[in-house]
Each structure stands twice: as C-alpha cells, then as structure tokens.
C-alpha positions as CSV (number, residue, x, y, z in Angstrom):
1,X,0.0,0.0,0.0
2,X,2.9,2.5,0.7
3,X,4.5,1.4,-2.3
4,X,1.5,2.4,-3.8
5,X,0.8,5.6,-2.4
6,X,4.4,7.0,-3.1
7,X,4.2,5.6,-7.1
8,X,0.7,7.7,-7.1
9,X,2.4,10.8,-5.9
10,X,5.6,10.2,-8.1
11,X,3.4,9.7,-11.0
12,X,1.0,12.7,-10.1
13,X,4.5,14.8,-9.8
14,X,5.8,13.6,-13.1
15,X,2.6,14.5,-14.8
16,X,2.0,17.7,-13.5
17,X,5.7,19.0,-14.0
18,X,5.3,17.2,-17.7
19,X,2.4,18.9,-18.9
20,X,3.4,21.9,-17.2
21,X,6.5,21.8,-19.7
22,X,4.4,20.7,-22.6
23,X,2.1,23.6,-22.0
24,X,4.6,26.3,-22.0
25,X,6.7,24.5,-25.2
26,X,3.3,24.6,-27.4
27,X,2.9,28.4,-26.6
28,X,6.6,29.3,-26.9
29,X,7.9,27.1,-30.0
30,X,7.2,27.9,-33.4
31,X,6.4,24.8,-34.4
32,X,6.8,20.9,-33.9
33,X,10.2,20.2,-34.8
34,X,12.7,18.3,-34.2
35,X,13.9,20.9,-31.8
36,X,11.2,21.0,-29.8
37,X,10.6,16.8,-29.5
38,X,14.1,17.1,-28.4
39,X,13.3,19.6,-25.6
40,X,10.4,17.7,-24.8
41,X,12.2,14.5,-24.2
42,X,15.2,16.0,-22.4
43,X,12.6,17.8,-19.7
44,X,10.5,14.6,-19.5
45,X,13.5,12.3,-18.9
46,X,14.8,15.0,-16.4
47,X,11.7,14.8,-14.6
48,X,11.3,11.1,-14.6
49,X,14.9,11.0,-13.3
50,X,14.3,13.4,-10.9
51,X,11.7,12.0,-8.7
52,X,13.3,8.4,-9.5
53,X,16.1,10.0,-7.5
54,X,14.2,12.2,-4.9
55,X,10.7,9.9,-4.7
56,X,9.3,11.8,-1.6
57,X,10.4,15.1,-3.6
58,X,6.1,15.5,-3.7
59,X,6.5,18.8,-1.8
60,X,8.1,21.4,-3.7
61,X,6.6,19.2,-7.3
62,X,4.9,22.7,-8.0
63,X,8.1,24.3,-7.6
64,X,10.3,21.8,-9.6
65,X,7.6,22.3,-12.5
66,X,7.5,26.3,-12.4
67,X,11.4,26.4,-12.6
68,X,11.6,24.2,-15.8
69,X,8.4,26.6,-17.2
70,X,9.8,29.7,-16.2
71,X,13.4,28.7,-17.4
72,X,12.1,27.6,-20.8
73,X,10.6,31.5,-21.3
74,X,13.6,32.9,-20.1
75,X,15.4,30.5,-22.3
76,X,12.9,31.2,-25.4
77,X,13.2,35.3,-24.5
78,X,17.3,35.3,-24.9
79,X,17.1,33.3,-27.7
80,X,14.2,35.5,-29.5
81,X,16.5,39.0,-28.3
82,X,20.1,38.0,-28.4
83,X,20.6,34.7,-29.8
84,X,18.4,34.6,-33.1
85,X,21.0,33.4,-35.5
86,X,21.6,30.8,-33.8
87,X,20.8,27.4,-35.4
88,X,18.0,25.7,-34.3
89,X,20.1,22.3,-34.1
90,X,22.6,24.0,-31.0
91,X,19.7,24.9,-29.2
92,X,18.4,21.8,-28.0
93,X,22.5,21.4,-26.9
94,X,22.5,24.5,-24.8
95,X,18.8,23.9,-23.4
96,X,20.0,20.8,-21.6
97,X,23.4,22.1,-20.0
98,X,21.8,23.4,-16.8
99,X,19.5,21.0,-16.2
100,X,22.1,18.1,-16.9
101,X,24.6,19.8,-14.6
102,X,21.8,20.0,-11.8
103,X,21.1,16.6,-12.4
104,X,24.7,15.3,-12.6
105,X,24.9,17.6,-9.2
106,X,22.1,16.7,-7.8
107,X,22.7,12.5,-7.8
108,X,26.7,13.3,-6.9
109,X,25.8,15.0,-3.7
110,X,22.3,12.8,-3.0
111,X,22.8,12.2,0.6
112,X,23.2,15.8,1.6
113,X,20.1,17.0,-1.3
114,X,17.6,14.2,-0.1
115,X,17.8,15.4,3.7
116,X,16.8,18.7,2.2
117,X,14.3,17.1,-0.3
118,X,12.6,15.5,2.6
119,X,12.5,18.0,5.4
120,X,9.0,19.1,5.6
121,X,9.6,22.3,7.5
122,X,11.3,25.6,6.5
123,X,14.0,26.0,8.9
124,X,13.9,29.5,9.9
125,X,17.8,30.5,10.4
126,X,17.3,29.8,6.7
127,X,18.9,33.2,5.4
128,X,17.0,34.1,2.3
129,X,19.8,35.7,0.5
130,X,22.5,32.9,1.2
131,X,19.4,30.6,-0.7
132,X,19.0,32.2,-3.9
133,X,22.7,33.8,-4.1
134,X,23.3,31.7,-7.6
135,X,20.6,33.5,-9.2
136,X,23.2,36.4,-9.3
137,X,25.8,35.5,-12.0
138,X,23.1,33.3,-13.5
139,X,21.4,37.1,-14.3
140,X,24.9,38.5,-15.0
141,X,25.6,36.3,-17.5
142,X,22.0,36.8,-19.3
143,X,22.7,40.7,-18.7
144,X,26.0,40.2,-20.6
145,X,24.5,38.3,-24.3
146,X,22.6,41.7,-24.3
147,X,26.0,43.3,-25.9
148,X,26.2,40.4,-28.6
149,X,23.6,41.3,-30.9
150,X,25.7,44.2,-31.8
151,X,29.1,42.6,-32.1
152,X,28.1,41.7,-35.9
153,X,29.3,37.8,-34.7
154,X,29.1,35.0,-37.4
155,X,27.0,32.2,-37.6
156,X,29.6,30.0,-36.0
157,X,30.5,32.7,-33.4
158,X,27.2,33.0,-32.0
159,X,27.0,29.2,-31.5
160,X,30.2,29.2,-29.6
161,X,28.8,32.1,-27.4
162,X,25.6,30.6,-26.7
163,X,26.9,27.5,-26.1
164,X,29.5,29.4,-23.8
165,X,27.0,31.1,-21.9
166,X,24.8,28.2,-21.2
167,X,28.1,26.3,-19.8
168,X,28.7,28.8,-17.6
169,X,24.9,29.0,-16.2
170,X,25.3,25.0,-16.1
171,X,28.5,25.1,-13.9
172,X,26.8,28.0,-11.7
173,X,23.9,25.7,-11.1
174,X,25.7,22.3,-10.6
175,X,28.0,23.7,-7.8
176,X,24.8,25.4,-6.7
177,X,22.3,22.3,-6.2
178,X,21.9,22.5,-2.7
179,X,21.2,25.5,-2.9
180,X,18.4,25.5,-5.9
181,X,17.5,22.8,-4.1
182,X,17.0,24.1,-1.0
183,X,15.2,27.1,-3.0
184,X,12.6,24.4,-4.5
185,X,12.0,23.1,-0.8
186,X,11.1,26.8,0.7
187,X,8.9,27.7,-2.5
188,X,6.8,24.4,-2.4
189,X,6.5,24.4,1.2
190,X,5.3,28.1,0.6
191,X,2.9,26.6,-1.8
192,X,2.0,23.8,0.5
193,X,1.0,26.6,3.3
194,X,-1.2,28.5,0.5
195,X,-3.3,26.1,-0.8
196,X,-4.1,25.0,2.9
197,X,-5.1,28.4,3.8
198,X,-7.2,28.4,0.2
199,X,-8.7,25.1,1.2
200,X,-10.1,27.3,4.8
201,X,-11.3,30.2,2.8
202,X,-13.3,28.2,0.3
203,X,-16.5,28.9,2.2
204,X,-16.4,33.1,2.3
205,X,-15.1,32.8,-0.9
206,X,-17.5,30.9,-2.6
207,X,-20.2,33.2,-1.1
208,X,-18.2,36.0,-2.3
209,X,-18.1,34.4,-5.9
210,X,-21.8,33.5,-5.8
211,X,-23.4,37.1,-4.6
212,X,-20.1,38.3,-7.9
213,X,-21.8,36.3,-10.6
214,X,-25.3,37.4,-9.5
215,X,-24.0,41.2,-10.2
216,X,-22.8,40.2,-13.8
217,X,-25.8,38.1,-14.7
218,X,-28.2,40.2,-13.2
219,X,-26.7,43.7,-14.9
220,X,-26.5,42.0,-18.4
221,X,-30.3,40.5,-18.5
222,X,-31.2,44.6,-17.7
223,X,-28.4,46.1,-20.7
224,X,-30.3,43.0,-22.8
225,X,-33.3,43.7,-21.4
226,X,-33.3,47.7,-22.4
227,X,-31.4,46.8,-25.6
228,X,-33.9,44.5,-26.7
229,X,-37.2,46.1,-26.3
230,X,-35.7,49.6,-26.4
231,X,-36.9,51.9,-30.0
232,X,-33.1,52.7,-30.3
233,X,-30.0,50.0,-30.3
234,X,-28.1,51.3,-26.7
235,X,-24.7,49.8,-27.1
236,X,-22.0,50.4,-29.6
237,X,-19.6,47.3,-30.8
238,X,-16.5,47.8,-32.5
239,X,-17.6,51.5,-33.3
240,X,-20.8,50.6,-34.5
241,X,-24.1,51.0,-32.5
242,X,-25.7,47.7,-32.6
243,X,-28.1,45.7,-31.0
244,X,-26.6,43.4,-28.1
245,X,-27.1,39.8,-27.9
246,X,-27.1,37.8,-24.6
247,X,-23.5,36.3,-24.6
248,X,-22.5,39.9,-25.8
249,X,-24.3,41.3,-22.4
250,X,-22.5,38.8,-20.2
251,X,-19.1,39.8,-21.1
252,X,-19.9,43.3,-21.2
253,X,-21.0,43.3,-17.5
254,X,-18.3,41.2,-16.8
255,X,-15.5,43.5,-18.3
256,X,-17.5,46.5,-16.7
257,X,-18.0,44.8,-13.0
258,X,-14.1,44.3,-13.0
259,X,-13.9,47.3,-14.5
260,X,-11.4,46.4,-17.1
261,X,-12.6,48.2,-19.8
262,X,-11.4,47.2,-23.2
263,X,-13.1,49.4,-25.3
264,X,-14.7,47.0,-27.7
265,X,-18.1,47.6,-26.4
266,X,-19.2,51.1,-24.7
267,X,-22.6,52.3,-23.9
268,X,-24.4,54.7,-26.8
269,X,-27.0,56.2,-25.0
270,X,-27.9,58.1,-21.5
271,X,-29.7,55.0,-19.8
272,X,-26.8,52.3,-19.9
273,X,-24.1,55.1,-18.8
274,X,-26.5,55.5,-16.0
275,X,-27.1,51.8,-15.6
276,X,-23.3,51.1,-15.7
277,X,-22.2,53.7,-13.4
278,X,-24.4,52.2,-11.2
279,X,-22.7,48.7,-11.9
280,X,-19.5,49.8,-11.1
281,X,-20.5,51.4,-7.9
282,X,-22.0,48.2,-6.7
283,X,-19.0,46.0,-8.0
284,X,-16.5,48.3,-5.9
285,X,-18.5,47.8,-3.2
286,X,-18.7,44.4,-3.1
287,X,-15.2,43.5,-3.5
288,X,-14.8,46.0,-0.3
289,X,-17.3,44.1,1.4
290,X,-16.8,40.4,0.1
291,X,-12.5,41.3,0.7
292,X,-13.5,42.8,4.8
293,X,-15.9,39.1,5.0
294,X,-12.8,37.0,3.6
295,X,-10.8,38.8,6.0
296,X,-12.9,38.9,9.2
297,X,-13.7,35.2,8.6
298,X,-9.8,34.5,8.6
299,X,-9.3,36.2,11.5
300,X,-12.3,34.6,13.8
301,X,-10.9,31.5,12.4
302,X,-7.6,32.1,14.0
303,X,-8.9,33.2,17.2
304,X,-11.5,29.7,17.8
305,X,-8.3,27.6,17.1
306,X,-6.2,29.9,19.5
307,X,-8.8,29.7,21.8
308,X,-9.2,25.5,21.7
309,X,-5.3,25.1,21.7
C-alpha cells in the first residue's frame, strides 16, 4: 500500500511537471520540430529521473515544474533578443546544459540533497539571501548576451557564445544544487502553506463568488433587457451601434464589473451610462465588502483555534 501511495504521488508529480512543460513548449515554439521533441524529451527524462532519484520530492513538485516553465521562457526570451541566429540544431545542446549539470549535481551530492528534499519544515535560520545567491551571475551572464547582438558575430560565433553562456549558467547551477534545491524546498513548502489556507477560505469565498456572478448576470439580462425592447440600439460594438445579444451582455457586465474596460463595447445612450455607473459602484463595493468578509472570517478562524489550543 505505501508502495503504492508514493508511485501515485511520483506519478502525479511527473505528470504535472510534464504537462506543465508541454504547455509552455506549445505556446513558446514555433512549431513541432525536431527541436522542440528534443526539448520535450530532455525535460521529461529529467523529470522522470528526478523523482526516481528524490521519490518523496512531492512537496516542492509545484516548484520543480515552475522552474523548468519559467526557465524555458527565459530560455525562449534570450534566444528570440540575443541569440536569433543561432541554429536551431545547437539549441536543444544549450537547453539541456543546466539542467544536466543540476542533475549530474544533484545525484553526486544525494545524501546531503535528499535530507533537504525531505524535510517538511522551512528551517527558519534559513537566510534568504545565502538561498538564492546563484541566481546572481546566472542574471549576469544573461545581462552580458545583451551586448552580442551588436558585435556583428558570425553564424559559428554565436553558436560558440551561446553555447558558452549556457556552460557557464550550467556550472553555476551544478555547484549550486543544494542551494536550488534548497530554493525548491522553501517555495513548495510556501505553496504547501497557500493552498491550505485556500482550502479554509473556500466557504467566504465561494459566497463571495456567488453574490459576484449574481451582479454580472443580473446587470447583463437589464443592458439586454433595455437593448432588446428599447426603440433605439443602446450599445456600440466595435464603433458601430448595434443591437446586443445575450453572450454579448455577459461579457460586457463582466468587463465592466471588473472594471477592465477594453473598449470594444461602450454604452451609446444616457440610460446604460447611467445603468453602468451604477454597476461599477456596486461592483466596488462588493469587493470592499466580500474582501473585509474574507478577511474577518480568517481572522475569527484564527482566534477559535487559539482559543481550543
């Protein structure tokens, strides 16, 4: 049954950090290449290797997962500004160096990594700085591939300098692993703590949502409503006054309650700027009031459990 369980976690880890990957690759890349199965495979593999290594790694999975995501736009943003002419075959190369290196790191030094992997608490003489310290010539070196772009570097040159620069991020990070990996611990412990305080608010918040859908469904029936049976068409859409139909009237009141305001859709006549002034008054109001509940109910919360402890 244990057994079990902790191949259910692993899996749900693997998964999530997976398609977490996959969904950020499909927005970034161009196009389903070569490139980007390589990518693909290289994260996967990493991941499957990963929590082979670390299998009770379950609590900082959301953080594993947004460092590949938010390394792959980073990666995908350096290569788009400074690194165009690159070719798309050295990529893939330069793509895998830090996370290989954190890897290689990461299994080299496993003893001293899985302590941290599996300590469920953030240790508070933690110093925040000393955590995320290699994050500073990782940024130096990104700040420095700024200049190449206008070094007028050949085809061949700006393959050895990518490749250069990657190498050096990837030696940062490998002699850095505890500490990314102590990073990972203190962000998905972070996360841990949130969604338990989410899973406590659901109530207030949920009451909050219900009484904020009511105000958008209610505001659009009345701009359909006036629209519909009015002599005169009472909404302008993309700069032409036309008559509004009920999907229309939902996103309107949406967009207004929020008070977004794209501009795609504005009120033509007297009667809906009077009826949406009056929506945005209410929808101000109710976050003040549905934000002082959320917050009142937190804090009686606290105060029963201080109270039975």
């Amino acid at each position: 049954m244990a057994r079990k369980r902790v191949f259910g976690r692993t899996f749900a880890a693997l998964t999530f950090t997976v398609g977490m990957f996959a969904l950020v690759a499909l927005a970034v890349s161009p196009g389903f290449d070569f490139t980007s199965l390589s990518l693909f495979v290289l994260v996967a593999g990493s991941a499957v290797l990963f929590y082979v290594i670390f299998p009770k790694s379950r609590f900082f999975t959301i953080a594993f997962a947004n460092l590949l995501a938010v390394y792959i736009c980073l990666f995908e943003f350096f290569v788009t500004l400074n690194f165009e002419p690159v070719s798309r075959a050295v990529q893939p190369i330069g793509f895998a160096l830090p996370i290989l290196a954190f890897l290689l790191a990461a299994e080299i030094r496993r003893r001293s990594i899985r302590r941290i992997v599996t300590d469920q608490h953030l240790r508070e003489e933690r110093h925040f700085g000393h955590v995320i310290r290699w994050l500073v010539p990782v940024f130096g070196i990104g700040a420095v591939t700024f200049a190449f772009p206008g070094m007028g570097l050949s085809q061949v040159q700006y393959d050895a300098a990518f490749l250069i620069s990657l190498a050096l991020i990837a030696v940062i990070v490998g002699f850095s692993s505890r500490d990314v990996t102590t990073f990972l611990l203190d962000t998905g412990l972070l996360f841990e703590e949130f969604f338990e305080r989410m899973a406590h608010l659901m109530v207030p918040a949920f009451a909050f949502f219900t009484f904020y859908t009511l105000d958008i469904i209610v505001f659009a029936a009345i701009y359909r409503i006036i629209d519909r049976f009015g002599d005169v068409s009472h909404f302008r859409i993309a700069g032409e006054v036309q008559e509004l139909n009920f999907p229309d009237a939902l996103y309107f009141s949406a967009v207004t309650l929020s008070t977004v305001g794209y501009g795609e859709m504005t009120p033509a006549s007297d009667l809906t700027k009077v009826i949406v002034s009056v929506q945005i008054v209410s929808g101000v109001l109710l976050l003040l009031f549905g934000f002082s509940e959320i917050i009142s109910y937190t804090r009686e919360r606290r105060e029963r459990r201080s109270d039975t402890n």
